[in-house]
C-alpha positions, 0 to 999 in steps of 0.5 A, spaced: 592 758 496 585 760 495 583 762 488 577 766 486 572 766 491 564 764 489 558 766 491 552 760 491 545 760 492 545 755 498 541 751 494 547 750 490 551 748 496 553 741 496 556 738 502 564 738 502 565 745 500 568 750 504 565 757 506 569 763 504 566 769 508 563 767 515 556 768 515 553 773 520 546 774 523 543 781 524 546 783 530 553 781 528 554 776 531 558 769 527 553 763 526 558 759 522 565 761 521 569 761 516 573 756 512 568 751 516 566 745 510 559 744 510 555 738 510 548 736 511 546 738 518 550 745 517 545 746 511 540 744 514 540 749 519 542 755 514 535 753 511 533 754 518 535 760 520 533 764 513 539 764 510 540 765 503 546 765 500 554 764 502 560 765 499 565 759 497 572 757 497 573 755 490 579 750 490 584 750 497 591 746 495 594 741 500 599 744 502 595 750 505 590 744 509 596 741 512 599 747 515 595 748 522 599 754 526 601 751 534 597 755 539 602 757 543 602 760 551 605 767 551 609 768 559 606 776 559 598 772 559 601 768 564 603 773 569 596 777 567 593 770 569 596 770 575 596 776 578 589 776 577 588 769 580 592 772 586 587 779 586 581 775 587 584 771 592 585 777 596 579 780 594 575 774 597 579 774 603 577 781 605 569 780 603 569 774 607 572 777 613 568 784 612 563 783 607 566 789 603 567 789 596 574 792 595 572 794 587 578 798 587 582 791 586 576 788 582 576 794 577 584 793 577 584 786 575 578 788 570 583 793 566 589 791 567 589 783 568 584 780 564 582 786 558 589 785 556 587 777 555 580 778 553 582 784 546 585 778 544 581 771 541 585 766 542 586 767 550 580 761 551 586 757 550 589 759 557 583 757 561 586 749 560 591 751 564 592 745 570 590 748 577 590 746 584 583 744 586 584 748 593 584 754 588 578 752 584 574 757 586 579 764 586 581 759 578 573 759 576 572 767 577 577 768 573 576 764 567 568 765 568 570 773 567 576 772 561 571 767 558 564 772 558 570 777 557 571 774 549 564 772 549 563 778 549 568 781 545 565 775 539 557 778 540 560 784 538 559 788 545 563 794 545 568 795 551 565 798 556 559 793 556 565 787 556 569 791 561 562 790 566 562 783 563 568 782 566 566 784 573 561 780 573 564 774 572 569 775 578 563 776 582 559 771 581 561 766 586 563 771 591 557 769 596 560 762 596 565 766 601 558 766 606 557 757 605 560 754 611 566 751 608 564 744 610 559 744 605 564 748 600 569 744 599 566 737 601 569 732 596 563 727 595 557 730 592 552 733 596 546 731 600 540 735 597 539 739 604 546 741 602 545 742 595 539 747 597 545 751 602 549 751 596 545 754 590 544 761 596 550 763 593 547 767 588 542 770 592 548 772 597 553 774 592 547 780 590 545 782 597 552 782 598 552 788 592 546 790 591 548 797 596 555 797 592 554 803 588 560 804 584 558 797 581 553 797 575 545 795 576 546 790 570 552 786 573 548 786 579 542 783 576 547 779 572 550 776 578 544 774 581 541 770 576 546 767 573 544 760 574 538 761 571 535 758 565 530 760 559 526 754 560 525 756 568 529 750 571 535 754 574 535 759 580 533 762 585 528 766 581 526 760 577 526 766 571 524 765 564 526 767 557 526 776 556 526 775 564 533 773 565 538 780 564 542 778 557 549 779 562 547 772 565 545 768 559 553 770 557 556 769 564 551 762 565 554 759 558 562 761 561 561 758 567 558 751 565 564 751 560 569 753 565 565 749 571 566 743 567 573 743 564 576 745 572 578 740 576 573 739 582 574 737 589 568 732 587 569 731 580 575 730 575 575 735 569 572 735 562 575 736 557 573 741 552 568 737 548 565 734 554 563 741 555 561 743 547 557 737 548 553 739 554 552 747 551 549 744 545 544 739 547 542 744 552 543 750 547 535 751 544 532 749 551 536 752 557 541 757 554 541 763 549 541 759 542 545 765 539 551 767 544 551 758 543 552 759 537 557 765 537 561 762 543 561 755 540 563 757 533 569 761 536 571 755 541 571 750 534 576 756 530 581 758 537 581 750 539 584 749 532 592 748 533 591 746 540 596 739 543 592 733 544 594 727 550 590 721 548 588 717 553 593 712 550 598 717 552 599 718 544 600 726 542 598 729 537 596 736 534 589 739 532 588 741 525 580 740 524 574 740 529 568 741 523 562 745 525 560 744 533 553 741 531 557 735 528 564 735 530 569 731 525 575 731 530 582 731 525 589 730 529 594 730 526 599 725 530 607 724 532 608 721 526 604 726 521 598 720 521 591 723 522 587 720 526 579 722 526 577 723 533 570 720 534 571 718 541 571 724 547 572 720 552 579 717 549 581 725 550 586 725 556 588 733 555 587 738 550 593 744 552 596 750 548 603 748 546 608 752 551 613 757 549 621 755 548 622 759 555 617 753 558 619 748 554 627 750 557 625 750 564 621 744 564 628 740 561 632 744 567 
């Protein structure tokens, strides 16, 4: 156990100790966690941003640093998942076929499909699940909605600025219904012309919306510029920093995430690393420093506890990631070894463990 906690000048703070409170901006949001070991880059940064002081965690025992809780699969998340992703699908079907918008079945996989998820912050976890790539748009709307949902949740918006998150994240990609589907589903990368055809999807998805009055003017305009970024290199507006609505800079870091660790018809997937990596270095020029900082300091805690596959087909268990500006990757092995991880590319899977119901059914 923890003994008595100790607030520090950051003057005082050397690297190796361990932070007692999280450490919190002006807008509530979470810059470093707590129970994150500072070191001379995350004292660095503090510097950086104004921050004065900490509280620190005096003395912690072993046997408390050696006890990481398994994140586990609930089968009720499960079937919320998969009753969204089936909604989605049959919404998709109808705005393809009619170019409608059935917001009454979107409204119901808000509320009753992903809210139940999203009040709760370790669903990040279930965006690792295994899909089939056919269904990768319909996964890719779901996950997109449920990760803005909790970044969201983690920037401290309240519950109907988070509910319009979710909406948004299901229609972001709803013009891709309107891309020829040779271009759509083409397995190898596409040629420039086809690139060109690809990025009108957001341009289609608003225009698909734009007259639908029971959806909210900030999801609309969330949904269209969703890929554009504050350095003015995204689209289709090529928008710059205060231009872009603060609901498309949440939703583009949920997508890049989830875009990345998805399996693809022209790409194999990431895993989460890869994707923490590409979000930081992209972090201070393209995308919202602060929802960044809160989505990539909420990844490093939900992560913890989360079973690994190595490449080398060893598995293991993570226990430490460190802070995401320098990651010090500590799995705990099959034989109790602990293994740092400094290579991503030797990461095959990183997955939740499944519940004993799952475990039984896969042995039966």
């Amino acid at each position: 156990m923890a003994d008595n906690n100790q607030h520090y000048n950051l003057e005082q703070v050397e690297p190796g100790m361990k932070l007692a409170e999280d450490i919190i901006n002006q807008r509530g949001n979470v810059l470093i966690a707590e129970g994150t070991i500072l070191d001379k880059s995350l004292l660095a940064h503090l510097l950086r941003l104004g921050v004065k002081d900490v509280q620190i965690e005096t003395t912690t025992s072993e046997q408390e640093q050696a006890q990481t809780p398994e994140v586990t699969l609930e089968e009720i998340k499960m079937q919320h998942l998969s009753n969204a992703v089936q909604k989605i699908k049959e919404s998709f079907r109808i705005i393809e076929k009619y170019k409608k918008i059935p917001i009454n079945i979107l409204q119901d996989i808000t509320d009753n499909e992903l809210w139940p998820l999203v009040s709760k912050h370790l669903s990040i976890n279930y965006t690792n699940l295994e899909h089939s790539k056919k269904d990768y748009l319909y996964d890719h709307s779901v996950n997109v909605a449920l990760l803005s949902g909790l970044l969201g949740l983690w920037s401290g918006y309240n519950k109907n600025q988070i509910s319009e998150l979710i909406l948004t994240g299901l229609l972001h990609d709803i013009g891709k219904t309107q891309i020829p589907p040779e271009i759509l589903n083409k397995p190898e990368n596409l040629t420039k012309d086809e690139l060109k055809v690809m990025q009108l999807h957001a341009t289609y998805s608003f225009s698909l919306i734009k007259e639908v009055a029971a959806i909210p003017q900030n999801v609309k305009f969330a949904v269209l510029q969703h890929h554009e970024r504050l350095d003015g290199s995204g689209y289709p507006g090529h928008f710059k920093q205060e231009k872009i609505h603060p609901y498309a800079r949440v939703v583009a870091i949920a997508d890049i995430y989830d875009a990345m660790t998805s399996e693809r018809n022209y790409s194999h997937k990431n895993n989460p690393f890869t994707a923490v990596q590409v979000l930081t270095k992209d972090m201070y020029s393209k995308l919202d420093a602060t929802l960044c900082t809160t989505f990539l300091t909420a990844f490093c805690n939900c992560i913890i506890g989360n079973k690994v596959q190595l490449k080398d087909g060893r598995e293991g268990e993570i226990i430490y990631t460190g802070h995401f500006l320098n990651f010090n990757l500590m799995i705990r092995m099959e034989n109790n070894e602990c293994l740092p991880i400094s290579d991503w590319q030797s990461i095959k899977e990183v997955t939740a463990f499944p519940t004993k119901s799952q475990e039984n059914e896969n042995q039966a």
